[in-house]
N, CA, C and O atoms as a GROMACS GRO file, in nm:
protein
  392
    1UNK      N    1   0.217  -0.166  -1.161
    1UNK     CA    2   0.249  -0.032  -1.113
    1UNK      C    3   0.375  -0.038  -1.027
    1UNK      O    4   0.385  -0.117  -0.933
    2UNK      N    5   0.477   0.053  -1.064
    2UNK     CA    6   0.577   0.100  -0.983
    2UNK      C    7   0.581   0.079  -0.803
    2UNK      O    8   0.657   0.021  -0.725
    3UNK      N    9   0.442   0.169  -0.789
    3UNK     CA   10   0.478   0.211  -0.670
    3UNK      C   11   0.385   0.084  -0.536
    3UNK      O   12   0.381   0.104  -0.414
    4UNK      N   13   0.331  -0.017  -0.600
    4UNK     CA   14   0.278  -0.125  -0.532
    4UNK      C   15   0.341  -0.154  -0.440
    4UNK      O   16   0.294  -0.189  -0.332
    5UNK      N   17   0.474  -0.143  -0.471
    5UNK     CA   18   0.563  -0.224  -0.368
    5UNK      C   19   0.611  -0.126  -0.288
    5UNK      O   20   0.719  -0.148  -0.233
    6UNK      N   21   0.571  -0.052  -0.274
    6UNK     CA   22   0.656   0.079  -0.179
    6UNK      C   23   0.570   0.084  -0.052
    6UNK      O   24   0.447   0.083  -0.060
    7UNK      N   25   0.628   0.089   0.054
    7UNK     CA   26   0.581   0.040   0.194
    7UNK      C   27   0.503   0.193   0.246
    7UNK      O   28   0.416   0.216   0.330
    8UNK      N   29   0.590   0.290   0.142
    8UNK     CA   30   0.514   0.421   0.182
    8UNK      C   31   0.401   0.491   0.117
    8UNK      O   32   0.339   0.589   0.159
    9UNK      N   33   0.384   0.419   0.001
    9UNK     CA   34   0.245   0.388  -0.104
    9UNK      C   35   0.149   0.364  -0.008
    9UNK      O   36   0.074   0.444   0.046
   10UNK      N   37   0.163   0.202   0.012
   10UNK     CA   38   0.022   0.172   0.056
   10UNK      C   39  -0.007   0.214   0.227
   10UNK      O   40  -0.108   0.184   0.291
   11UNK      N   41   0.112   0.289   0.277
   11UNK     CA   42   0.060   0.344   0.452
   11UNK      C   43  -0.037   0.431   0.449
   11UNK      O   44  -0.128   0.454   0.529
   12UNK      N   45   0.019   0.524   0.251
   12UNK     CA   46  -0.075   0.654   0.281
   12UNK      C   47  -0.180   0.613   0.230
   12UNK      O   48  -0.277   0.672   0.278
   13UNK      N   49  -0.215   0.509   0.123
   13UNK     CA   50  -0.375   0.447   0.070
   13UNK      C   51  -0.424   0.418   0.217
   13UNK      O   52  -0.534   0.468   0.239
   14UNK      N   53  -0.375   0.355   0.312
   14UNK     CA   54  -0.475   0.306   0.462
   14UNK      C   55  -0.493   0.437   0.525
   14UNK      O   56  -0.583   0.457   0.607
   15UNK      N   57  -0.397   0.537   0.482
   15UNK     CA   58  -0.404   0.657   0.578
   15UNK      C   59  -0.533   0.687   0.525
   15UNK      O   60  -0.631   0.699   0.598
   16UNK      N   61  -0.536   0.701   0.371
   16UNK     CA   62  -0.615   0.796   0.325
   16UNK      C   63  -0.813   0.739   0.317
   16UNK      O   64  -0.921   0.796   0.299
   17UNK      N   65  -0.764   0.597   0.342
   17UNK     CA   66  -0.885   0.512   0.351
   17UNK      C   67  -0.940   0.567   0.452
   17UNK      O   68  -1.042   0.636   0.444
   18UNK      N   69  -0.860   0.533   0.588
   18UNK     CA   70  -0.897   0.580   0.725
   18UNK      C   71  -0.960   0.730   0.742
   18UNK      O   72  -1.073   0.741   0.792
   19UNK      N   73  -0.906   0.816   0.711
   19UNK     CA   74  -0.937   0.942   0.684
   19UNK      C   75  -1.112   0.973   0.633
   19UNK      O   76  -1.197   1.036   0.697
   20UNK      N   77  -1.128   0.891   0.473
   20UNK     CA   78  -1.241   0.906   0.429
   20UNK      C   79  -1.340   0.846   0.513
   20UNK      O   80  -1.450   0.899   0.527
   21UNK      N   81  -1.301   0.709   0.587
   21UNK     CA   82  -1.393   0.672   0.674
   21UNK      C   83  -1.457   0.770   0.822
   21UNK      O   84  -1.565   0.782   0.880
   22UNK      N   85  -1.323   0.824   0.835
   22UNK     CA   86  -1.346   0.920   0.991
   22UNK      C   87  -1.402   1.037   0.977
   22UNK      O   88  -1.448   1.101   1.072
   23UNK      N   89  -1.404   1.080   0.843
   23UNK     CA   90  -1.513   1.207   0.818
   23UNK      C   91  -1.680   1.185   0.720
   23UNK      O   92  -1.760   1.270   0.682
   24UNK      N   93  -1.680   1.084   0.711
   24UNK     CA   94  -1.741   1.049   0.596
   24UNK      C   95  -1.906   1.154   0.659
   24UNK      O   96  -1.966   1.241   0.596
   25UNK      N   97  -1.934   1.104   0.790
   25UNK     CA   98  -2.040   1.222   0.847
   25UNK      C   99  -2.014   1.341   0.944
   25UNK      O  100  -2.075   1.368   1.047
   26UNK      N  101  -1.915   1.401   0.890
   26UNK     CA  102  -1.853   1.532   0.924
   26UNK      C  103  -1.978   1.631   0.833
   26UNK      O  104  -2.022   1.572   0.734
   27UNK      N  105  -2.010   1.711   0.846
   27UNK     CA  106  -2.115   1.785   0.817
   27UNK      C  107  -2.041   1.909   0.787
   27UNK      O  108  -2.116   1.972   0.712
   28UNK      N  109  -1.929   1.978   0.806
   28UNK     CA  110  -1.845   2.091   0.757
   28UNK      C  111  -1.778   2.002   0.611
   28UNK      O  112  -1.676   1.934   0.597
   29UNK      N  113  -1.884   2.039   0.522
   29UNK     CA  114  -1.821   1.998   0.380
   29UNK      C  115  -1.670   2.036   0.330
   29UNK      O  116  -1.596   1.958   0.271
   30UNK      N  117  -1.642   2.156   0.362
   30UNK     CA  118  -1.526   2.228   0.320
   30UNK      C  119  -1.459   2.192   0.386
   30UNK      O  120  -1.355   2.245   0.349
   31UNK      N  121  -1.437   2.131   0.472
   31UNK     CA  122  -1.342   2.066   0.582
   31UNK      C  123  -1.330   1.948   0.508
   31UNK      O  124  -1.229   1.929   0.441
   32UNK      N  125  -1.427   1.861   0.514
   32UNK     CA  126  -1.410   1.733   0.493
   32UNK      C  127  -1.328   1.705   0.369
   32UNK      O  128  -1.248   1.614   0.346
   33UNK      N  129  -1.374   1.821   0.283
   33UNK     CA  130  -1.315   1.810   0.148
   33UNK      C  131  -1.162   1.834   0.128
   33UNK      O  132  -1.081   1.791   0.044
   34UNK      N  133  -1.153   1.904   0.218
   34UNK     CA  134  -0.989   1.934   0.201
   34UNK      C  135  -0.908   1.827   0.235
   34UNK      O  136  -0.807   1.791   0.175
   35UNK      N  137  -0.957   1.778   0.334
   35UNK     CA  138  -0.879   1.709   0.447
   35UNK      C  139  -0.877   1.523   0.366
   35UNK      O  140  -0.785   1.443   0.362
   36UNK      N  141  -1.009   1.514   0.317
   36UNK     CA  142  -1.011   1.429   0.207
   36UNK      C  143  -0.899   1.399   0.098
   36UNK      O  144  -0.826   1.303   0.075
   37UNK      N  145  -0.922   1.555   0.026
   37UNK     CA  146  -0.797   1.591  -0.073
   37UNK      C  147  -0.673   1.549  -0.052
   37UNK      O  148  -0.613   1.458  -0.110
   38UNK      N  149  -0.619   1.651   0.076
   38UNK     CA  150  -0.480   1.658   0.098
   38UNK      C  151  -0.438   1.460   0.132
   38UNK      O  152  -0.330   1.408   0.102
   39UNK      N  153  -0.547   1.392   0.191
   39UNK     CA  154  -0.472   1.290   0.244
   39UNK      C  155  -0.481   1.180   0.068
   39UNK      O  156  -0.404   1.089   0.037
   40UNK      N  157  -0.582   1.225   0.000
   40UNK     CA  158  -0.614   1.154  -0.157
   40UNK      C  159  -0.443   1.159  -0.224
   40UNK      O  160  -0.376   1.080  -0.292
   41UNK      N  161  -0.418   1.307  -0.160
   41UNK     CA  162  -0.293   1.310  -0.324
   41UNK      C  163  -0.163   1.288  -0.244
   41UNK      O  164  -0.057   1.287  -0.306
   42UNK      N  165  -0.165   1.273  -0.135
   42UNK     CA  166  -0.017   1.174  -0.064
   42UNK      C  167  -0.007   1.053  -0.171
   42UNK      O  168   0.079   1.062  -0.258
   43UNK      N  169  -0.072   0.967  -0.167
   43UNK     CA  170  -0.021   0.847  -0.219
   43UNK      C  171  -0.075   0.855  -0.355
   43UNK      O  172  -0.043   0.741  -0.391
   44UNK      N  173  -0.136   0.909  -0.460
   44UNK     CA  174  -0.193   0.971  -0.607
   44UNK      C  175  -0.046   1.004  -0.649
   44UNK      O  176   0.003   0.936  -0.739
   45UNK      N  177   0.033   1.108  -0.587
   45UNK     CA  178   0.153   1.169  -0.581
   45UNK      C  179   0.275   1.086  -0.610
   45UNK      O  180   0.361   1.091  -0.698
   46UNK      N  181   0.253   1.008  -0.505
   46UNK     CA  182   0.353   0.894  -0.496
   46UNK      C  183   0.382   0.798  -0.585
   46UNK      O  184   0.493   0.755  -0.618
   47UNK      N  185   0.262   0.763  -0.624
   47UNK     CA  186   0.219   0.664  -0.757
   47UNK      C  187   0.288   0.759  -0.887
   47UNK      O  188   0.381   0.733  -0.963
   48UNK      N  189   0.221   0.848  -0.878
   48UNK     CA  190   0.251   0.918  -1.006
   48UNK      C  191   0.403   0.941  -1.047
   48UNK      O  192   0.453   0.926  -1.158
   49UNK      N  193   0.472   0.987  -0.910
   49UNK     CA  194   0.635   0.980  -0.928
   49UNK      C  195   0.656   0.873  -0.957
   49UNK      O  196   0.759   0.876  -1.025
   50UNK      N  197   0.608   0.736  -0.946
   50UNK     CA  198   0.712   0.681  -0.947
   50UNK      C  199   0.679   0.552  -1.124
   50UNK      O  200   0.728   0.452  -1.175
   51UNK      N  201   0.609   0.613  -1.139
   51UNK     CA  202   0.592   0.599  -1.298
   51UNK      C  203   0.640   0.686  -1.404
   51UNK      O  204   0.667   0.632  -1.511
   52UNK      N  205   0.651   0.784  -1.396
   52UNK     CA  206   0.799   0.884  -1.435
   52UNK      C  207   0.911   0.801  -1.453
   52UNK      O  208   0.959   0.722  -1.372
   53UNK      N  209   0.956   0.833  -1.593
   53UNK     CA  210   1.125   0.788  -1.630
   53UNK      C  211   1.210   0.838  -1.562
   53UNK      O  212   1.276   0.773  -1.481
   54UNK      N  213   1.227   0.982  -1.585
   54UNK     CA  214   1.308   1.054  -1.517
   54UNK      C  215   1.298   1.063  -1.339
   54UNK      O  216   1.194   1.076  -1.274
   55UNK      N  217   1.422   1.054  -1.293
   55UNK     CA  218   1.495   1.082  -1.149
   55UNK      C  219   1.407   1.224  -1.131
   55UNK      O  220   1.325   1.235  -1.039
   56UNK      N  221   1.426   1.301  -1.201
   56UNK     CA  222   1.429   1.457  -1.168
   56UNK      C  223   1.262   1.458  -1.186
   56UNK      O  224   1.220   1.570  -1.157
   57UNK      N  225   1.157   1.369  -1.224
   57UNK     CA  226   1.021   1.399  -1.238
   57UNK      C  227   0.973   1.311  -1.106
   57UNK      O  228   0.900   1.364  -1.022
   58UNK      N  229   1.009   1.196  -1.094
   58UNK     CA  230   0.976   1.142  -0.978
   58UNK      C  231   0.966   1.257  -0.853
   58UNK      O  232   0.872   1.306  -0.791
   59UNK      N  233   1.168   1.282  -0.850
   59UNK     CA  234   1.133   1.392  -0.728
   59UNK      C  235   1.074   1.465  -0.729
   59UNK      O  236   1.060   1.519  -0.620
   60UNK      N  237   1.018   1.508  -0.811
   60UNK     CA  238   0.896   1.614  -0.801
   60UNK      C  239   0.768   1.572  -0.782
   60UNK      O  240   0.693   1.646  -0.719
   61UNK      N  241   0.725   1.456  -0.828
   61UNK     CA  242   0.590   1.453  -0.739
   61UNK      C  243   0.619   1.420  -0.608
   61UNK      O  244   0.550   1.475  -0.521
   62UNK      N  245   0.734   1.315  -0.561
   62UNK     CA  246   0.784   1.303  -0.421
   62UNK      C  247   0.741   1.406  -0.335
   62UNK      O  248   0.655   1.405  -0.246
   63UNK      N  249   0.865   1.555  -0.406
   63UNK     CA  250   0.803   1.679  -0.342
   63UNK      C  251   0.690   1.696  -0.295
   63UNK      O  252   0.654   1.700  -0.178
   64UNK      N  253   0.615   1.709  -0.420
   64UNK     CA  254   0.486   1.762  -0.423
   64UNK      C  255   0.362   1.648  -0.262
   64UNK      O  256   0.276   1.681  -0.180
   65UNK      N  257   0.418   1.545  -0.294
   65UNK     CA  258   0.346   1.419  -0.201
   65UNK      C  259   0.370   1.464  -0.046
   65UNK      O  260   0.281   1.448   0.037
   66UNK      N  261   0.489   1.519  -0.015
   66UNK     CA  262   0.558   1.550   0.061
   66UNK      C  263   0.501   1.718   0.089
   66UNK      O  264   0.476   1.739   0.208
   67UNK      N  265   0.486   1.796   0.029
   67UNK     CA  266   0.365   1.902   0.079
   67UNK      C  267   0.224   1.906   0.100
   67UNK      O  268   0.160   2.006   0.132
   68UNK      N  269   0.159   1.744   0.073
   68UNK     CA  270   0.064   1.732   0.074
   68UNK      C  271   0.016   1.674   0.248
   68UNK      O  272  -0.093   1.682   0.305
   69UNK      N  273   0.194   1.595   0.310
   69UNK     CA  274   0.184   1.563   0.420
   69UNK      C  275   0.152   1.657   0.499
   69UNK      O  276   0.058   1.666   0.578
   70UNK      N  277   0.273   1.757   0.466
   70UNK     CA  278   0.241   1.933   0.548
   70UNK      C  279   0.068   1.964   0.580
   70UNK      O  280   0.004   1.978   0.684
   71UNK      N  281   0.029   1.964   0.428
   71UNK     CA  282  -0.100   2.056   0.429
   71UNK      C  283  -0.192   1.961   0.529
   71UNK      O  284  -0.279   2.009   0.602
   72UNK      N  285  -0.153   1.770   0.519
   72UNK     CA  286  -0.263   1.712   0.602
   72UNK      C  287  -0.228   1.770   0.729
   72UNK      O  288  -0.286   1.875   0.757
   73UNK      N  289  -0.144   1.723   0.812
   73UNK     CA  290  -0.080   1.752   0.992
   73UNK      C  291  -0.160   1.909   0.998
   73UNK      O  292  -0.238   1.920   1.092
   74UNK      N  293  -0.147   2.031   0.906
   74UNK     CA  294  -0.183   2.140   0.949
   74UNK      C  295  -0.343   2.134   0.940
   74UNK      O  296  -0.396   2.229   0.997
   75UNK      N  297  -0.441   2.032   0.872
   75UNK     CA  298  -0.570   2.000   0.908
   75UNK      C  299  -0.633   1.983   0.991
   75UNK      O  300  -0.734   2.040   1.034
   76UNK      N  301  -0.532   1.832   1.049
   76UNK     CA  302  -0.559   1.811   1.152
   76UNK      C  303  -0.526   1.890   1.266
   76UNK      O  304  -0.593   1.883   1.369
   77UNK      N  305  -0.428   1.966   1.255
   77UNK     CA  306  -0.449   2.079   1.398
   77UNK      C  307  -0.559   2.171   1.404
   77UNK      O  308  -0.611   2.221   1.504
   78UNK      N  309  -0.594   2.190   1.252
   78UNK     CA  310  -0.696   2.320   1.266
   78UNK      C  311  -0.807   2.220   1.310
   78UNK      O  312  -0.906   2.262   1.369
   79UNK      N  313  -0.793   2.103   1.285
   79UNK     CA  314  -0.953   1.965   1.284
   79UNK      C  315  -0.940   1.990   1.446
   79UNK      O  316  -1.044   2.040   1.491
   80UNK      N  317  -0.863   1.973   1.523
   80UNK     CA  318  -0.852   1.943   1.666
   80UNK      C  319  -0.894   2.066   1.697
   80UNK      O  320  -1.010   2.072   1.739
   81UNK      N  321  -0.822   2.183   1.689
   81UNK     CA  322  -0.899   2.369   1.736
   81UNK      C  323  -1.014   2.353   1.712
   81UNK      O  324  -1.084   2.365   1.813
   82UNK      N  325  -1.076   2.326   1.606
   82UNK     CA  326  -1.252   2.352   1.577
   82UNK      C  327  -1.342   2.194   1.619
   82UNK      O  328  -1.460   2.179   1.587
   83UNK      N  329  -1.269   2.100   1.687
   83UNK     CA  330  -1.391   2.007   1.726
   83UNK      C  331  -1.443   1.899   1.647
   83UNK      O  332  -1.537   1.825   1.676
   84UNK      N  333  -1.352   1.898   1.514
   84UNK     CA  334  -1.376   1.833   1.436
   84UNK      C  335  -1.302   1.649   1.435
   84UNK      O  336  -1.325   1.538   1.387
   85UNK      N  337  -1.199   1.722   1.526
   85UNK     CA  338  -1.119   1.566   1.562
   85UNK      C  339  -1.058   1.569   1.660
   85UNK      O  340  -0.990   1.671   1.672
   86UNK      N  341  -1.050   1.474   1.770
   86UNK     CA  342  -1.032   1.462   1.946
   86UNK      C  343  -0.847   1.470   1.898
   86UNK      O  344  -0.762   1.441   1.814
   87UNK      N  345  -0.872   1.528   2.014
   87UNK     CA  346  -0.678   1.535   2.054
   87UNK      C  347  -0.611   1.403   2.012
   87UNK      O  348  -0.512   1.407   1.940
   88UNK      N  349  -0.657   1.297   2.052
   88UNK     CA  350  -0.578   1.145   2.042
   88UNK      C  351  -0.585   1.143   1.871
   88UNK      O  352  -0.485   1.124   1.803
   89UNK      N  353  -0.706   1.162   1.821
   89UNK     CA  354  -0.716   1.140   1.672
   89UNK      C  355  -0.618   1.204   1.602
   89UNK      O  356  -0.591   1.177   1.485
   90UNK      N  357  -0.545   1.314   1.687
   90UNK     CA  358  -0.538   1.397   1.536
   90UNK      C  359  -0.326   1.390   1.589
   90UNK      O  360  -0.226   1.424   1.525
   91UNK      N  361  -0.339   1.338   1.706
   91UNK     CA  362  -0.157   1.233   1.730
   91UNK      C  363  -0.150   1.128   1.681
   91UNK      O  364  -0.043   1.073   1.658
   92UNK      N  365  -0.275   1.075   1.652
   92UNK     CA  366  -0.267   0.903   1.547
   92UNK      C  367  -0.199   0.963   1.406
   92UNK      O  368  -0.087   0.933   1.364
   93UNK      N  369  -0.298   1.059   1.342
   93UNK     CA  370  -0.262   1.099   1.240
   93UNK      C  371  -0.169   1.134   1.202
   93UNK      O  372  -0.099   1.077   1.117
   94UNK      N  373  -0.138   1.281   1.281
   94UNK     CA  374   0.019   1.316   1.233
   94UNK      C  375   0.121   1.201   1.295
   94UNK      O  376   0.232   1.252   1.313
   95UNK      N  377   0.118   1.065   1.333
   95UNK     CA  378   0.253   0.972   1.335
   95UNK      C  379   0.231   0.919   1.175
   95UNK      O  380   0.305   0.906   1.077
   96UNK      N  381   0.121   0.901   1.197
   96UNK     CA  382   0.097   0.771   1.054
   96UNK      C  383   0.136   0.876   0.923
   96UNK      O  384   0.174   0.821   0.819
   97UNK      N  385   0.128   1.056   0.925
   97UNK     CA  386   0.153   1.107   0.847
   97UNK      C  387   0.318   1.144   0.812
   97UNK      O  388   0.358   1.203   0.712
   98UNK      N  389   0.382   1.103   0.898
   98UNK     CA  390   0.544   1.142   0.926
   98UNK      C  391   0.606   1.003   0.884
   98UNK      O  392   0.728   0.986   0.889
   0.00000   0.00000   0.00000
């Protein structure tokens, strides 16, 4: 695979590991699920661009990987408003997500 070697591949597989581990008994399903999601298709995304021939298809899942960072950071703020993740948790996250 392409994207093995990409240092920003496997930050978001630990991100996204970490993630599934820190909600795994979160009890707001619809939460968990999203927040699951959004951090699943960061590096799904990434992979996928970069097995693409084309320049112009890569950047597009790039893109796409790259709105998926957005949608996580805005989780975790709504995770921190509703109690779902401590203030410190959710500044770990959005660094490791940037």
């Amino acid at each position: 695979m392409k994207c093995e070697h990409l240092d920003v591949w496997k930050r978001s597989c630990r991100l996204c590991v970490d993630i599934y581990k820190s909600f795994e008994s979160c009890n707001h399903y619809g939460f968990r699920d999203q927040i699951t999601r959004s951090a699943l298709s960061i590096g799904s995304n990434i992979a996928e661009g970069m097995g693409k021939d084309s320049v112009k298809d890569r950047i597009r899942f790039l893109n796409i990987a790259e709105g998926s960072i957005a949608e996580l950071i805005t989780q975790t703020y709504i995770g921190i408003e509703t109690g779902y993740i401590a203030k410190k948790g959710r500044h770990e996250m959005d660094q490791r997500a940037q």
